[in-house]
GUSETI-163890 format. One record per residue (C-alpha): y, x, z. Coordinates in steps of 0.2 Angstrom, whole numbers, plus 5000, padded with zeros to 4 digits. Each point is the difference from the previous one (the first is absolute). Example, Ala and Ser with C-alpha at 12.3 -4.5 7.8 and 13.67 -1.06 7.14 Angstrom:
% residues 2
497850625039;501750064997;
% end
This chain:
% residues 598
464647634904;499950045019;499750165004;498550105004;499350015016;499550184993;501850055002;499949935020;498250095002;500550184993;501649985015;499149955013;498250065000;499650165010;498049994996;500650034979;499350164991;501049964984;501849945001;501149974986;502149965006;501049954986;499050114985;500949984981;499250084986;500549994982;499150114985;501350034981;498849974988;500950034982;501849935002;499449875013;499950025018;498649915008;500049955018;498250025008;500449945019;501449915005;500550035021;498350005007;499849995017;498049985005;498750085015;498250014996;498950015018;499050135008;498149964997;500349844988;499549984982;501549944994;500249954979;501350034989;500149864988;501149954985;500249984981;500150144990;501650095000;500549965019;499950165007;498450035007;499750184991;501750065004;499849935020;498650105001;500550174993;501649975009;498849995018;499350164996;501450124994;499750014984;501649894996;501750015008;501049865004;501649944991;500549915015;499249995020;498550075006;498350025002;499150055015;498150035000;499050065016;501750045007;500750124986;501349964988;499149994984;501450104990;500450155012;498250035010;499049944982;498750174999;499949895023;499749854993;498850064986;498850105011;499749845009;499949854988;498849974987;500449934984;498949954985;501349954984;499549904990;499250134989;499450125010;499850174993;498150035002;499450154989;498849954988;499350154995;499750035019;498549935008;499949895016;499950155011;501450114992;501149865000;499850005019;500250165001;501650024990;500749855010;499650115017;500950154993;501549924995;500049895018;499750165011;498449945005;499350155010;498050064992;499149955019;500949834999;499149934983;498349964998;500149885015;501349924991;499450024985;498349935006;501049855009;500949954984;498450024988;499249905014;501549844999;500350024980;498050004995;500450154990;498750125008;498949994986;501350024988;500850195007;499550084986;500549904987;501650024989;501349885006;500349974982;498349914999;500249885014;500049814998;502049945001;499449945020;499650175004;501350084993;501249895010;498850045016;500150194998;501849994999;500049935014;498950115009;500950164995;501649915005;499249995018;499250154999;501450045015;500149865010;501749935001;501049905010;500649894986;499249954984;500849934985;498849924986;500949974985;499149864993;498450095006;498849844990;500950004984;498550034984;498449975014;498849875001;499749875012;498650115009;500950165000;501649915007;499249925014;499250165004;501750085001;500949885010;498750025013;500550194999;501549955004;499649905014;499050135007;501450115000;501249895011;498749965011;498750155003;501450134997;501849905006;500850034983;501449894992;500049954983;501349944988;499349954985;500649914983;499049874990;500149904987;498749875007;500449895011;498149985007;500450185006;501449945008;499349875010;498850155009;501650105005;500749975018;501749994996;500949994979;501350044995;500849904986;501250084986;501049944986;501350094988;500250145012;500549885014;498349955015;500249815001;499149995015;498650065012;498649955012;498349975002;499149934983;499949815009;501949995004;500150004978;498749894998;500649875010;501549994989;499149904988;498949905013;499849814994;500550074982;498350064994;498549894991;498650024988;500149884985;498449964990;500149914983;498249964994;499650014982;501750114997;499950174996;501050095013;501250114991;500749854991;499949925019;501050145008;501250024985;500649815002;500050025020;501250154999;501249924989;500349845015;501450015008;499450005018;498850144996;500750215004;498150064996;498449944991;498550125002;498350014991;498749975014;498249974994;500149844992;501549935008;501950064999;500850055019;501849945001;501450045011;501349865001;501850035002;500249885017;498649905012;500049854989;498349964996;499750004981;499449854988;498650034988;501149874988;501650105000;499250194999;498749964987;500649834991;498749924990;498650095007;498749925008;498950035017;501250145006;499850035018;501050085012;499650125015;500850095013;499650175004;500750135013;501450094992;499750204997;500950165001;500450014981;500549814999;501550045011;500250184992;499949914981;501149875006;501650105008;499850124986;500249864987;501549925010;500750155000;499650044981;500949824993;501650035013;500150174990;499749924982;500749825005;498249944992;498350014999;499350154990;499649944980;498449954994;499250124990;499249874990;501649934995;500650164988;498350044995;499549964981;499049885000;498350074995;498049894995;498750114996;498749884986;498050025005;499049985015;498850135007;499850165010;501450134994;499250125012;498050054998;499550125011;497950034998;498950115010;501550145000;499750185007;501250135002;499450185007;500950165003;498650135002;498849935011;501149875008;500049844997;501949905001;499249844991;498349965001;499549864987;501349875003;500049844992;501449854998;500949924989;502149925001;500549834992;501749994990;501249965011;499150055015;500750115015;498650095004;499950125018;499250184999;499750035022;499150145008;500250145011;501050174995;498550084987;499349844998;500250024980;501449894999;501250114991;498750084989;499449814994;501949994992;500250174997;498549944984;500649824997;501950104996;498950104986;500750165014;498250045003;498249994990;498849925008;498250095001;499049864997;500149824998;501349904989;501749955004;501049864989;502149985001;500649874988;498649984991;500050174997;498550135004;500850165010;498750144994;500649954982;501949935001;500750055013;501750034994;500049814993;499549955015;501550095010;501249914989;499549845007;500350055020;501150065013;499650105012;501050045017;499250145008;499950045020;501350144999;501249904987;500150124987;501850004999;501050154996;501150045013;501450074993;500349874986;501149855006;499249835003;500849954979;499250194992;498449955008;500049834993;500650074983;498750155001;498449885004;500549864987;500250124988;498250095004;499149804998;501250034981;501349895005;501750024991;501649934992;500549815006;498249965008;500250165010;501849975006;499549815003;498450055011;501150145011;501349865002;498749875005;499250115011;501650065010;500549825002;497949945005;499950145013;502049995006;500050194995;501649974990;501250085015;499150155001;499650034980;500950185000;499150065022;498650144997;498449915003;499750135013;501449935011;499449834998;499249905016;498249985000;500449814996;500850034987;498950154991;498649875000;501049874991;500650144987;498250044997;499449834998;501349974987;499650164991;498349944999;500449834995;501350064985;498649974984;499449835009;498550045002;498449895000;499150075015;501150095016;499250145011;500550025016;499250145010;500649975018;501749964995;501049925019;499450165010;501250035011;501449884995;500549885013;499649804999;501549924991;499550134987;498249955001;500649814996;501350044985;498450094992;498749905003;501349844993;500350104984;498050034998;499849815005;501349974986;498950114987;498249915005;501049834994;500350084981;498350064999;500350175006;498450095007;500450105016;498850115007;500450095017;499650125013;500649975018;499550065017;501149855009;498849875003;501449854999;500150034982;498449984995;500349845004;501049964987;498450064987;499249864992;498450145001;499650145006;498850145003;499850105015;499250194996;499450135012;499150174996;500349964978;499249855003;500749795002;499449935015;500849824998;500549904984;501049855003;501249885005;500950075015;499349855009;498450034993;500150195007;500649935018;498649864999;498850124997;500550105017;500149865011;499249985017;500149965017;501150165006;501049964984;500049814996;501650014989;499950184996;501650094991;500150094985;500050165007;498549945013;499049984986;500750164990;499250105018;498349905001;499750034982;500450195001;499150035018;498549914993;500050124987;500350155010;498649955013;498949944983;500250204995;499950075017;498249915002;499550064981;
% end
């Protein structure tokens, strides 16, 4: 690998805020010792926007709490502002923000005495706060909201009033530690141009993580990271040119794309095949143009068409290089050790008709309607507080319905629920893991609770470590596992009784996109054998991979559909080929600007 021009950089460059020369850190978790950075040498820039990207795992977390004191080094330093991050850290703290990745809003508090408790502990004088206060209600669109309890925010204003109490002294520096994990596409938007505002109203530098790579492109400068190590650095149009003449759009007519992208991804000359509306992106291994006959034999009118390469095409490509030199192979196909499974009958397993939920005078659901074919993966979109979780929260059997009539399995929830739970999987936002049982307890624990035991218990906890490549870590705390890594444990937890329908309430938040791909291959894999799949997502790429969807705002569906019906729908002249998440705003601006004029 040649080295990083991030080491050069952090040597050389007098304009840098944050420099990192040589920094080691390893973490002793039980009886192993875990290296989290391995030598890093980088600089981020005065007045730059500068992401942090890389696979879960690489370092990110422990960069960042290294950059502001709150870690010390094993090895080298860290120098932020000018202060050494370990011996002037109360320096370095009173003058860069940061915003965890949980950031530790008060619930019970309101909007207001939030503020105010973030002032106190930031030595915000009393004269000094209601200008700033005012400007930060003013950029965030919380003004309205002051006296509301933090606790009763939407997940997009939560993340915006963390933000804003973060900011509530201006600093020098900002870390975001993914700042856009758990939002919608509208609340995202609106806090990157927070962001933006920041560097360029206020000259503020910002280093923030991600895990999506269409964030990344917006960033002046990344930074990319790997297994503690930063394989490289530069603006986002030095990566993508890695994979110039290596990226196209195939479309198969007639074929139905997740068989399409299932055979494209096992060709030899392919490193990544991606869902895109209804043809498959590919990113080939060199510059030789691809045959139709030899990616896809026997299929007819397959045609062929290059695109401009992207950010995450180079990022998915280095990472999987990277990936098969460590393994010495590609990653298994969860399809191949799965059991194989056909569920008899046609016909909705889901029925959802005219469904209400209300908590006191709110409205969370108002009179939804749809139904989901066996074997159908089926997309539940909106905005945070669009109803989303709520909706599953009632198909699970976790929550009555106040009016209307839900069916699971041919099963009526107001009268069976508990048949009907026996008959699906459920894998919640949070994954409901217990953190201090190791990866093989909570296996044991959560087949046990679907009345798993003996031989088919044993059986399903060995399949399951070796589906979800789990088997190295069986005896690790699931609390110490990658985020990666705590979603594939969750999934198999959910999967142990084979169920008939799978729920999956936003399921990929935060986990990086070669994590996105393994799951969306085993869900792929469980559509083929009949499996239902339901699932929640605020990343609009994978709705794409939905044969429906619907799209809720305000308790109610705004769209039904194919996702190309959805984007037809939203086409115009500004936006002739819209994106998912251009149609995803339209729909919900429409519907804000509908109310607004009501």
């Amino acid at each position: 690998m040649e080295p990083s021009s991030a080491t050069g950089s952090a040597e050389r460059d007098s304009d840098a805020v944050l420099e990192l020369r040589g920094v080691s850190k390893q973490f002793v978790v039980g009886r192993r010792t875990i290296p989290a950075l391995r030598r890093v040498s980088l600089a981020v820039r005065r007045g730059r926007v500068t992401g942090l990207i890389g696979p879960d795992g690489a370092g990110k977390t422990t960069l960042m709490r290294l950059s502001v004191g709150l870690l010390a080094p094993d090895q080298g330093q860290v120098r932020a502002l000018g202060f050494d991050a370990t011996r002037e850290s109360l320096a370095v703290q009173s003058r860069v923000g940061y915003m965890p990745q949980r950031f530790g809003l008060y619930e019970d508090l309101s909007v207001q005495e939030n503020l105010d408790l973030y002032a106190d502990l930031q030595g915000v004088p009393p004269a000094a706060r209601a200008g700033r206060y005012e400007e930060l209600m003013r950029m965030t669109g919380l003004a309205r909201f002051t006296a509301r309890l933090a606790g009763r925010l939407s997940g997009g204003m939560k993340q915006k009033l963390g933000l804003a109490c973060t900011l509530v002294r201006p600093p020098q520096l900002l870390l975001l530690d993914e700042p856009t994990v758990g939002v919608d596409p509208v609340s995202r938007r609106e806090l990157w141009q927070i962001v933006y505002r920041l560097v360029q109203q206020e000259g503020m530098t910002v280093l923030l993580s991600t895990a999506y790579l269409d964030e990344a492109e917006r960033c002046d400068e990344i930074i990319l990271m790997h297994d503690g190590e930063v394989l490289g650095d530069g603006p986002p149009g030095q990566f993508r040119e890695k994979s110039r003449g290596r990226t196209y759009l195939v479309t198969a007519p007639g074929q139905r794309k997740r068989v399409v992208q299932a055979k494209l991804a096992a060709a030899a000359p392919v490193v990544d095949a991606l869902i895109q509306g209804d043809r498959v992106r590919l990113v080939l291994d060199s510059e030789a143009a691809p045959q139709p006959a030899a990616l896809l034999p026997g299929v007819a009118g397959v045609s062929i068409q290059s695109v401009p390469p992207r950010l995450e095409d180079s990022f998915v490509a280095m990472l999987k290089n990277r990936r098969a030199e460590d393994r010495g192979a590609r990653p298994p196909d969860p399809a191949a050790s799965a059991p194989a499974r056909r569920r008899n009958g046609g016909g909705p397993v889901i029925e959802v008709s005219g469904v209400q939920r209300r908590f006191g005078n709110f409205y969370a659901v108002k009179g939804v309607t749809f139904q989901v074919e066996r074997g159908e993966v089926f997309g539940l979109l909106g905005a945070n507080g669009a109803g989303k979780s709520t909706t599953f929260r009632m198909l699970c059997g976790l929550l009555p319905a106040s009016a209307g009539r839900l069916r699971v399995a041919g099963v009526d929830l107001r009268t069976a629920a508990a048949a009907a739970r026996a008959r699906i999987g459920y894998m919640s936002q949070k994954f409901s893991l217990y953190g201090n049982l190791s990866v093989g307890e909570n296996l044991r624990f959560f087949s046990s609770a679907y009345g798993l035991s003996g031989r088919r218990q044993r059986e399903q906890m060995d399949r399951a470590l070796e589906q979800f490549d789990l088997a190295p870590m069986a005896d690790t705390p699931s609390l110490d596992l990658p985020l990666g890594h705590k979603q594939r444990l969750a999934m198999a937890c959910a999967l142990m009784h084979e169920p008939d329908i799978l729920f999956l309430d936003e399921p990929t938040s935060g986990v990086d996109p070669l994590a996105r791909r393994d799951f969306w291959r085993r869900i792929n894999a469980l559509a083929e054998q009949h499996v239902t799949v339901m699932v929640t997502t605020h990343f609009m790429e994978e709705a794409e991979y939905c044969d429906r969807l619907a799209i809720m705002a305000d308790g109610e569906i705004l769209a039904l559909g194919t996702p190309e019906e959805v984007k037809q729908r939203q086409r115009s002249a500004e936006h002739p080929e819209p994106t998912m998440e251009d149609a995803f705003i339209a729909l919900i601006e429409g519907k804000g600007q509908t109310t607004a004029s009501g």
